[in-house]
Structures are given as C-alpha cells and as structure tokens.
C-alpha positions in Angstrom: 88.8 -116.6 55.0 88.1 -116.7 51.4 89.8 -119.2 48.9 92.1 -118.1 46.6 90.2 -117.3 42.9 92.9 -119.8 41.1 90.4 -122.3 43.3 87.3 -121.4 41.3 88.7 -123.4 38.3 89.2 -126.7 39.9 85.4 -126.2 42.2 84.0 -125.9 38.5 85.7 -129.3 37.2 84.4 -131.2 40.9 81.2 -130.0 40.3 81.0 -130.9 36.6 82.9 -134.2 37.1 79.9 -134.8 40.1 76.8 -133.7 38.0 78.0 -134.8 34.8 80.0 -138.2 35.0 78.2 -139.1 38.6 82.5 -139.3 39.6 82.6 -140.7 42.9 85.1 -138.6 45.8 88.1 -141.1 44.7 87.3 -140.5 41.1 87.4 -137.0 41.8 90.1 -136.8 43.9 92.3 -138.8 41.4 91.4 -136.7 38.4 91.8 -133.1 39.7 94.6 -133.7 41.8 93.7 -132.1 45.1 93.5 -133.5 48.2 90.9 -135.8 49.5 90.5 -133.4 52.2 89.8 -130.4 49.9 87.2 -132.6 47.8 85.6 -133.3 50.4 85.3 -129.7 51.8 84.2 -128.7 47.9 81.3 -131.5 47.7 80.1 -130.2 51.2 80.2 -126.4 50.4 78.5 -127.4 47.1 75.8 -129.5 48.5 74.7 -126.7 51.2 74.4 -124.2 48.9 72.3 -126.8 46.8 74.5 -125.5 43.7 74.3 -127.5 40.4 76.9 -127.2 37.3 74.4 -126.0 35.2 73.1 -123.5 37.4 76.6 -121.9 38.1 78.0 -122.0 34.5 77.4 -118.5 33.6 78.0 -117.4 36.9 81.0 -115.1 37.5 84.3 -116.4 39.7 83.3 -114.0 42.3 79.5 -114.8 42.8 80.7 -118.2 43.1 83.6 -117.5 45.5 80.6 -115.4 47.4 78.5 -118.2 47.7 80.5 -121.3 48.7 83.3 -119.1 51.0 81.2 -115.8 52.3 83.1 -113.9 54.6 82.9 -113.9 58.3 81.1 -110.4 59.3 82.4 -109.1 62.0 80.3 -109.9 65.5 77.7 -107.3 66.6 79.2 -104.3 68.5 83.0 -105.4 67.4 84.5 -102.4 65.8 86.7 -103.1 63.0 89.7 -101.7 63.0 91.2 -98.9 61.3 93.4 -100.9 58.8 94.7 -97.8 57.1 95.9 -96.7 60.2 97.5 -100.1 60.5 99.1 -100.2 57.1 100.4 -96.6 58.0 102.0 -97.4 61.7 103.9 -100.7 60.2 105.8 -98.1 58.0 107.3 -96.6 61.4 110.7 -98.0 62.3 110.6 -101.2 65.2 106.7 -100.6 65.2 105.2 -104.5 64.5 101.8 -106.0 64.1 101.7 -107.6 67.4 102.3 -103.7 69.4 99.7 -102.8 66.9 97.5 -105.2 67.7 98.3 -105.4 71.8 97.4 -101.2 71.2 93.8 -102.2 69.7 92.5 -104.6 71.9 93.8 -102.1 75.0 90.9 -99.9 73.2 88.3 -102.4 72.2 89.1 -105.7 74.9 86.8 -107.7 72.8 88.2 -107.3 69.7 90.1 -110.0 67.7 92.6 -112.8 69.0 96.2 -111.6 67.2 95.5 -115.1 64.4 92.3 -113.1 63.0 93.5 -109.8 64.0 96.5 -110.8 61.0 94.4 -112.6 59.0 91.8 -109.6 58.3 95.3 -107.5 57.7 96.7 -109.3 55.0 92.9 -109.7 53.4 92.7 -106.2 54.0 96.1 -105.4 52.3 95.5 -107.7 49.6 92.8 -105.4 48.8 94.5 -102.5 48.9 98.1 -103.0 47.0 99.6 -100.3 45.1 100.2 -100.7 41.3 103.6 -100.8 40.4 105.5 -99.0 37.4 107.1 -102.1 35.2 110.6 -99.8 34.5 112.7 -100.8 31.8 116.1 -100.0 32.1 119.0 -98.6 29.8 122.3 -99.1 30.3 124.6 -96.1 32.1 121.2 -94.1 32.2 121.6 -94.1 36.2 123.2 -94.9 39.5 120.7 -95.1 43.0 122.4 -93.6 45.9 121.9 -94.9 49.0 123.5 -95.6 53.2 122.9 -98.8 54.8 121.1 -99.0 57.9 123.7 -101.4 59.3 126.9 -99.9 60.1 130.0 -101.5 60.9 132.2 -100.8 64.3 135.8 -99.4 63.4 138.6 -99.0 65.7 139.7 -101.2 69.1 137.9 -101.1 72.3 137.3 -97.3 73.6 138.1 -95.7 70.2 135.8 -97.9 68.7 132.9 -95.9 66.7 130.4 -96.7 64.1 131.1 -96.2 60.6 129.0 -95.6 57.8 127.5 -97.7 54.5 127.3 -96.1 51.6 125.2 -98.2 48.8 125.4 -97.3 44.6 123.5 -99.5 42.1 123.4 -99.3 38.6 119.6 -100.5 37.6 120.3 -102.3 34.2 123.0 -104.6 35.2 122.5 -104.6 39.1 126.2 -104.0 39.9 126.9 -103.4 43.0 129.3 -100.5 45.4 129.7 -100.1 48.4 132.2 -97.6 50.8 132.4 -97.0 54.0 132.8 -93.9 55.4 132.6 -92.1 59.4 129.9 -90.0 58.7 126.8 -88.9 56.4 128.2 -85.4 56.3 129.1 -83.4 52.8 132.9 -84.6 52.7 132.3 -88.3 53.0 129.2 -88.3 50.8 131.3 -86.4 48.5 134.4 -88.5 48.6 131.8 -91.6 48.6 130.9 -90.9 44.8 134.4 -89.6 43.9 135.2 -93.4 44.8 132.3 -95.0 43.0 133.1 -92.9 39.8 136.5 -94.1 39.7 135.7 -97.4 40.4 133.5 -97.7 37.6 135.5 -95.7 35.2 132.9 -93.8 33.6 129.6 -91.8 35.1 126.4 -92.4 34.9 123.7 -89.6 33.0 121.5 -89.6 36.1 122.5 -89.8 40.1 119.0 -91.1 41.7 119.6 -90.3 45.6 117.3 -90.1 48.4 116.1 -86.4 49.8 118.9 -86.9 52.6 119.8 -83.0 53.6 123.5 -83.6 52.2 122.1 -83.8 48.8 118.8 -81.8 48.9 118.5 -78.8 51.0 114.3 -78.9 49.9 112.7 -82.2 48.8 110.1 -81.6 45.8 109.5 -83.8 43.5 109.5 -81.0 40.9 111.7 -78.6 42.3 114.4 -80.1 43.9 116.7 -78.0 45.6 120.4 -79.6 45.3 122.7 -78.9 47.7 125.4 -76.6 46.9 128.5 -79.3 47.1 126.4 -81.5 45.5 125.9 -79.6 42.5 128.6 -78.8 42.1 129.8 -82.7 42.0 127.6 -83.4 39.3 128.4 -80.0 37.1 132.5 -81.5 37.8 131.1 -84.5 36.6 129.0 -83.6 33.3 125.7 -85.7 35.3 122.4 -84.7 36.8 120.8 -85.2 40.4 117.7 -86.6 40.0 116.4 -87.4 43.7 113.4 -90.1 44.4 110.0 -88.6 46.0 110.1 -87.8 49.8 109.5 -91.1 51.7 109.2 -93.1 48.4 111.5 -96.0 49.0 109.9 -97.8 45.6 111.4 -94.7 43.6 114.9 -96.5 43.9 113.8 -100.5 44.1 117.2 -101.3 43.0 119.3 -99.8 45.4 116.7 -100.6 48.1 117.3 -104.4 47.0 121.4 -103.8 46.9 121.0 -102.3 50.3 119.4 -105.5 51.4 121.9 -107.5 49.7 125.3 -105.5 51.8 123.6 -106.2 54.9 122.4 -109.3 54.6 125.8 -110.4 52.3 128.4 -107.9 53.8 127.5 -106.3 56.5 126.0 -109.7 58.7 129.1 -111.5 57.6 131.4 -108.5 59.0 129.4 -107.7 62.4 131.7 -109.6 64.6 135.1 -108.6 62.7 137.3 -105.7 64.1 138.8 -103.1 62.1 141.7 -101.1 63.7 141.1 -98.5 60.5 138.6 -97.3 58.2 140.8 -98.5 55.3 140.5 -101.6 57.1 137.1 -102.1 57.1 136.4 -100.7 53.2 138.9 -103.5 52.0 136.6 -106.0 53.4 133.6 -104.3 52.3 134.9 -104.3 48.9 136.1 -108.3 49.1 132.5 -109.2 50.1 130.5 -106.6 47.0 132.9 -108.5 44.7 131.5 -111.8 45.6 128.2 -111.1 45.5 129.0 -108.9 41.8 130.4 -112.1 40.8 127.4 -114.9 41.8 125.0 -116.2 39.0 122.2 -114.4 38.2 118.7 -116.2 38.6 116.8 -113.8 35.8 119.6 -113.9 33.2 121.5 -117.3 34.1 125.0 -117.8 32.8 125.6 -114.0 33.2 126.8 -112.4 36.4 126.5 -108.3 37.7 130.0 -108.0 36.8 129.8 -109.4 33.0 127.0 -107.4 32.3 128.7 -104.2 33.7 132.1 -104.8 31.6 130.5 -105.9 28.8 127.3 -104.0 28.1 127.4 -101.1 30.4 130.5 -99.6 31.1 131.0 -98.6 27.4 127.7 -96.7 28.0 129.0 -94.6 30.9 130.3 -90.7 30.5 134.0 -90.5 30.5 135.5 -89.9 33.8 137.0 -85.7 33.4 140.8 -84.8 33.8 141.2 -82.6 36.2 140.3 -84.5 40.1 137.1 -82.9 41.9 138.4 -80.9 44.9 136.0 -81.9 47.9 135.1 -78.7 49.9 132.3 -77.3 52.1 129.9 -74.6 51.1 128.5 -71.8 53.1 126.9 -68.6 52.7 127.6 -65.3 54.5 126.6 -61.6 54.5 130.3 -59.7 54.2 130.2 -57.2 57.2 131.5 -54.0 57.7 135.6 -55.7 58.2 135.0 -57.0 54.8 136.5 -59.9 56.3 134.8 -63.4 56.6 135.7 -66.3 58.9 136.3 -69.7 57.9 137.3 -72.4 60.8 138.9 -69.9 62.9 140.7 -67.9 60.4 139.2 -64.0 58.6 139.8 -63.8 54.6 139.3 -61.2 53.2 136.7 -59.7 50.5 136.7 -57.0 48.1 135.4 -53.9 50.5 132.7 -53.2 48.0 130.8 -56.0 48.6 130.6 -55.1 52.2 126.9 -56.3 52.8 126.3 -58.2 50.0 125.5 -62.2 50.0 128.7 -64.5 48.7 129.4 -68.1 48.8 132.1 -69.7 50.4 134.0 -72.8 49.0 136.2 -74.4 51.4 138.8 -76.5 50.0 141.5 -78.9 51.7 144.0 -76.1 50.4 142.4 -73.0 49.3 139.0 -71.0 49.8 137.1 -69.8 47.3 134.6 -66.7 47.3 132.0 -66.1 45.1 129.5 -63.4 44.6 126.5 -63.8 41.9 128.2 -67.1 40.6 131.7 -64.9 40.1 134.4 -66.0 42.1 135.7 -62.5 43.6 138.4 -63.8 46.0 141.0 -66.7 46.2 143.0 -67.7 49.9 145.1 -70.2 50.8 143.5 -72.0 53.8 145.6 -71.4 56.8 145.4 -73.3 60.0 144.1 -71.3 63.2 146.2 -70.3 65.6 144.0 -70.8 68.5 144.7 -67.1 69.4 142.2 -64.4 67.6 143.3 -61.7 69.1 146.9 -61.8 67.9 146.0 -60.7 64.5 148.0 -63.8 63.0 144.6 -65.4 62.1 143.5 -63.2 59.4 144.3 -63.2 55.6 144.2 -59.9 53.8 145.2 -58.8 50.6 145.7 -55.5 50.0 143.4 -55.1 46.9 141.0 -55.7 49.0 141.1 -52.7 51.3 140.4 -49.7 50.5 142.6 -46.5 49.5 142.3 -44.6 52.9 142.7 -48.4 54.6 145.9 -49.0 52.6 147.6 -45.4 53.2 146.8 -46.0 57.0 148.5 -49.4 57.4 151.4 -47.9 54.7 152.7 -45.1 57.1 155.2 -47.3 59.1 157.3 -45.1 60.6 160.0 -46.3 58.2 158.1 -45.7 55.2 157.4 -42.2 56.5 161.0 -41.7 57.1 162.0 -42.6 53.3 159.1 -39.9 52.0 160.5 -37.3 54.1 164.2 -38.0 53.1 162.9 -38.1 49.4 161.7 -34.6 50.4 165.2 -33.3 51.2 168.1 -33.5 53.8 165.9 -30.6 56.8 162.7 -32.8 56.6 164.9 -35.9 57.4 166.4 -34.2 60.2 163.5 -32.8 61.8 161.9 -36.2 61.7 164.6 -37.8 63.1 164.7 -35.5 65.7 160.5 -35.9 66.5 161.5 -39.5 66.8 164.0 -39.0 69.4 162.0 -37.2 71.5 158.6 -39.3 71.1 157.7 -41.6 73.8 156.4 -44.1 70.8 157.5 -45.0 67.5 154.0 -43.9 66.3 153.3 -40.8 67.9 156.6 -39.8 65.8 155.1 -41.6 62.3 151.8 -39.2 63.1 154.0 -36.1 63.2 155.9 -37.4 60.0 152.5 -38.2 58.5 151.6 -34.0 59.4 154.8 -33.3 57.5 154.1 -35.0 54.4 150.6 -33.7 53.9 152.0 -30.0 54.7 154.4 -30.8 51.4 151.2 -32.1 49.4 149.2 -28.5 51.0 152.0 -26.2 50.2 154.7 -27.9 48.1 157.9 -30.0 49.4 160.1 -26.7 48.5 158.1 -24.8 51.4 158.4 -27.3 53.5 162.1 -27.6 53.4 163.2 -24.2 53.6 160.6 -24.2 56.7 162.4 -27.3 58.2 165.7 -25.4 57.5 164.4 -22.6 59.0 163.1 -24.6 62.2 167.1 -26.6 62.5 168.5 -23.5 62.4 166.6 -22.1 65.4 167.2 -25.2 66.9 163.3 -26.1 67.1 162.3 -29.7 65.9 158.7 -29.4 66.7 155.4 -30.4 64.2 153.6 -27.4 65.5 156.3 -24.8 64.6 156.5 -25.7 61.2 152.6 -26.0 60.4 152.5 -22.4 61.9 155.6 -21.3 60.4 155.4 -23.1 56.9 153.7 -20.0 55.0 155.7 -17.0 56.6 158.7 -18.5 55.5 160.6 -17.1 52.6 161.7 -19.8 50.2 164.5 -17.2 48.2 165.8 -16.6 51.8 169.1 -18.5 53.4 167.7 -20.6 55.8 170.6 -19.0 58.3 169.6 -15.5 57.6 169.5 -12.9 59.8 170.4 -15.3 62.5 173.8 -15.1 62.9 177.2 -17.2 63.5 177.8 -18.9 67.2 178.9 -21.4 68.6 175.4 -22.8 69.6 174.0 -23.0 65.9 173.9 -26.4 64.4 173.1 -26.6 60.7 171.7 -29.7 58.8 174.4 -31.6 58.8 174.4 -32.3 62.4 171.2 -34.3 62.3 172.7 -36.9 59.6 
C-alpha cells in the first residue's frame, strides 16, 4: 500500500541528510525523528531505485511516491472488483464489508483474502471522496427534523410497545430536542413540533426535514410537495418547509450528528429502563438532552449548546403566534350524490351544489372543517360514531345544506301538516283529522294532508274550505273527493245547502 504523501517530506530530508552530510542511520534516525525501522525501510527503497537527492529534487511528490512505493497490480486473471458497487451496497442497512466480501469471493474463489480485500476499499475510497459544502450558519435561520432509529420500549410486559424518537437541531448553536412519541404518523409528528416550538419559545425561518411521507407527499428537490397538515403547521407558524434531497443524509449533518448523540447519549443509557407511560418515558428523554445541552463544547470551549441558544439565538427566533395550532388530519374526497361525506364513522354534510366537486377535509379533535378551492364551505362538530350506521344517528346535516325540495320533504311531519291546514281554516282541520284516524300510518295521513295543501296553493285556500265543508257535511272525509270535488263547488254557497236538517248531519264543530 502506498505511504501516505505527508511521508514525501521527511524521504527528501533522509535522502538529503544521506547524500549531503554522509548522516549515518543513527544520525538520521535522531534528526528526523522517525523510527529506526522506517529509516531503514527509506535507505533501502532509496538505494534500489538507485535514487540520488539531486536527481529527485525537481521531481513531483507523486513520481516519487510512484517510484519508491508502486502499487501492487493485481495478479493475472484476478478480477478486481466492482468497488462502486461496493461503496453502493455498504449504504444498505446491516449490509457490511465482510458479506460483501464473503459474496465476491463466492464469484471469483481466487480473489483477495478479506485484509487486501479492505485495504484496496479504503485506497479505493480515498480516491473517490465527495467534496463537501463548508456551510456557515446563522442564528434561528433553521431547525433539522429528524426520528431516531432507536426507539425506546413503553409500557409493562404484554402492553409493552415501541415508541418513537423524534430529533430537532438548531445548526448555529447545536442545541439539541428530543420527544418521544408512539408513532411517525401526522398527529405525533405534528404535536412533535408543536412541543419543540414551545420549548424553544420562538420559531425558526426554515424547518429542514427529511422526504418522510408525513411531511412530503413527492420528494423533489425543486418542487417539493408538502403535505397538507404540514403546511398548514408552517403557514400557523409564519415558517417554511425546506426538506433535504431524497437519500441525502449530508443535507442535514447536524441533525444526523444530534441523532447520533440521543442514541448513543439517551437512548443507550435508557434501553434497559421501563416506562409504564409515554409521559414517562419523554421526562427522561428530556433529563438526558439537557445534559448533553449543558456539556462543554470542544470547538467553542467555555460555551455550552444551551448558552449559545439563550444568549445568541433565541433572540433571533420568530415569535411563537397567539392563538394554539389545532392538530387535525387532512383528506380529500369527491362529494357524492348524498352531499354527505364520512369522517371516522360519522356523514357531514356539504353544500348540495358541490355534489361532485373535489374538497378537503380538516379533521380536528373537536370540529371538521370543509374546504373547496381553498374556501372553507362547511363547519361540524365532530361527533363520536355510534357503531350503528343504519340508525341514522351517525350523520350530521344542516339544513342549508339540502336543497329546497329536500327540506320541504323532511318538513311535512304530520304535525307540521296539521298546523298549515288549521291555518287554512276549521273544515281542512277536520277533514285531516279525520284522514288520520282512518290511516293505517301516521304518514299515509301527512301524504293526504300534503294533497290538501297543494290543492290550496292550485286553487286557493278559500276553495278548498268551502270544499272541505262541503265534504263534512256529506259526511265524506276522503282526499279523492275533494281533489274531484274542489272546482264544482260553489264558494258563495252554504256549505249545508240543499242538504237538509237530520239527525245524521254533523257539522264542523263535531271534528274539534
């Protein structure tokens, strides 16, 4: 393996002391510090490649490295392997450079031993590092948004579950968050930076997350496509979601080094600890991020994560707004013909005109919102399912919502019909009251007072009760009489004339 070029410097100065001063090994040995092991191994590379000082002084670090450490080829017939490939696999979780190198030398058997196999690697990888962007950072520019890998085990014995790590950093000062949370899902990530905001007191300009799926619904790195909770979060909060590059871990090197720092600080502290709640466990969570907020830094010393949050960059950060964010789910629906959507169980309804339009649903611990074309066009309070659809007691409607023919269907109770008709006069009370003592149903009789009413809007209420008159005093309380009847009858007429006094008649008074 080649020598390191810082080596080139010190092979000059034993070749000039040798040609030079005629320096014996000791001599050499003593003045440039090195081993006598590695003098000895320069004088012999030197004297086989017959080199002299003045024959190598205008040569480059490189030809000289080339000359007294060529490199190994690799034996005839030996394929090298595909170190790209190799570079590529190690990025795979679990996946290390022994399987890698057990899964070569099943294809080629006469490959390297696993020492070289390594060795040609790292030289390999040496070769082929990735600049890296020197950032400079300003104070309350940004937060990076992270979950730990690790999780922590909450409750006792069966109930026991893993929860969730969620990381923030803040780049300039390094200062550190952490919450813990049962899930990845929208609500916790939510409430995760609800916490972190109120813990710092302020926001940050910039949230830097990763392209997880409950913060960007389509990673691109100019287009990002922010989920719909999530923006929301940072219009509430006056910020901007800037997410990293897909599978660009470098993108957020600070948070990626806090991550580190909660497992190997936190999280490896805690594994053998038992929670019986999640408050449990974020309490300790929170004891441990303290400490580590509070140890000496080793770039700035005398100043801590903590001091140079309080005293430089919280008075940078946004001020928190007064109203709380409400945490709530979106979703998006097409309204069908019921103009009704459902929400856990439970049917709100929609204006009827948007029947087949797209709206967005915003599904709050207490209310749901709708909203068409950024409008909200309908407001419920969330109701708990009953468990039983088909009673009718899990659906919300408000009657603005229906339309006209919709809301005179669902108005013509039988008692509302009975208050129009008595409005009408004293005959059309009576007949009704008579249709609904002889109906089987309440409703069959609410039909025939429904055929009433629109007779009075056809032909006037004043026709219809001298016909109703007409009908009590032939002692007929039939529908179908009076729609035949209702335009013979004579309005200037006594309902009673021509028809005689007996003992059989019963005027309107009876049928109060």
């Amino acid at each position: 393996m080649p020598k390191p070029r810082s080596d080139m410097r010190k092979i000059r100065e034993v070749l000039r002391l040798r040609d030079e001063h005629g320096a014996s090994q000791r001599q050499i040995v003593a003045a440039c510090r090195l081993p006598r092991t590695t003098v000895r191994d320069y004088l012999r590379r030197l004297k086989a490649a017959g080199l002299t000082y003045a024959a190598v002084a205008a040569w480059s670090d490189d030809a000289l490295e080339a000359q007294l450490f060529p490199r190994t080829p690799a034996p005839a017939g030996r394929s090298e392997p595909d170190w790209a490939y190799v570079a590529r696999e190690l990025g795979r979780r679990g996946v290390t450079l022994k399987l890698l190198w057990r899964e070569h030398l099943e294809a080629v058997p006469d490959s390297y031993r696993y020492t070289q196999f390594v060795a040609r690697f790292r030289e390999w990888q040496g070769a082929h590092k990735e600049p890296r962007l020197l950032r400079a950072h300003t104070p309350g520019e940004m937060v990076e948004i992270d979950y730990a890998g690790m999780t922590l085990s909450v409750g006792v014995g069966a109930a026991a579950r893993p929860a969730q790590v969620f990381v923030a950093v803040l780049p300039y000062s390094g200062y550190l968050f952490a919450d813990v949370t049962w899930s990845q899902q929208s609500a916790d990530w939510l409430a995760s930076h609800v916490r972190l905001f109120e813990h710092l007191g302020g926001v940050p300009s910039r949230l830097v997350p990763d392209n997880l799926k409950v913060g960007v619904t389509h990673a691109s790195f100019y287009d990002p496509a922010i989920n719909a909770g999530y923006h929301e979060l940072a219009r509430h909060y006056a910020t901007a979601v800037v997410p990293t590059r897909a599978r660009k871990p470098r993108d957020k090197p600070s948070v990626e080094n806090g991550v580190l720092q909660a497992e190997r600080r936190v999280l490896a502290v805690l594994r053998d600890r038992v929670f019986a709640t999640l408050a449990e466990a974020r309490a300790a969570v929170v004891e441990l991020v303290a400490q580590v907020n509070d140890d000496p830094l080793t770039s700035q010393p005398g100043m801590t994560r903590r001091e140079l949050f309080t005293t430089i960059e919280r008075p940078t950060l946004k001020a928190l707004p007064a109203a709380a964010f409400v945490i709530g789910s979106w979703a998006r629906f097409k309204v069908p013909e019921t103009y009704h959507v459902t929400v856990d169980g439970v049917a709100y309804s929609l204006p009827h005109r948007l029947i087949a339009a797209t709206v967005d649903i915003h599904a709050g611990p207490e209310v749901i919102q709708v909203f068409h074309r950024n409008k909200r066009v309908a407001c419920h309070r969330r109701q708990a399912a009953s468990g039983d659809p088909r009673s009718g007691r899990d659906r919300v409607t408000l009657d603005a919502h229906k339309p006209s023919n919709h809301r005179a269907v669902e108005s013509y109770t039988p008692a509302r019909v009975a208050e129009e008709l008595a409005a009408i006069g004293p005959a059309a009370a009576a007949i009704y009251a008579r249709i609904r003592a002889d109906a089987d149903h309440d409703m069959q009789a609410a039909r025939q007072g429904r055929g009433l009413i629109r007779l009075a809007a056809l032909h006037g209420a004043t026709r219809l009760e001298a016909s109703c008159e007409a009908a009590l005093a032939a002692n007929i309380g039939a529908y179908r009489y009076i729609e035949r009847t209702i335009e013979q009858t004579d309005v200037s007429a006594p309902a009673t004339a021509g028809v005689g006094d007996h003992a059989n008649l019963r005027g309107p008074s009876y049928y109060h």
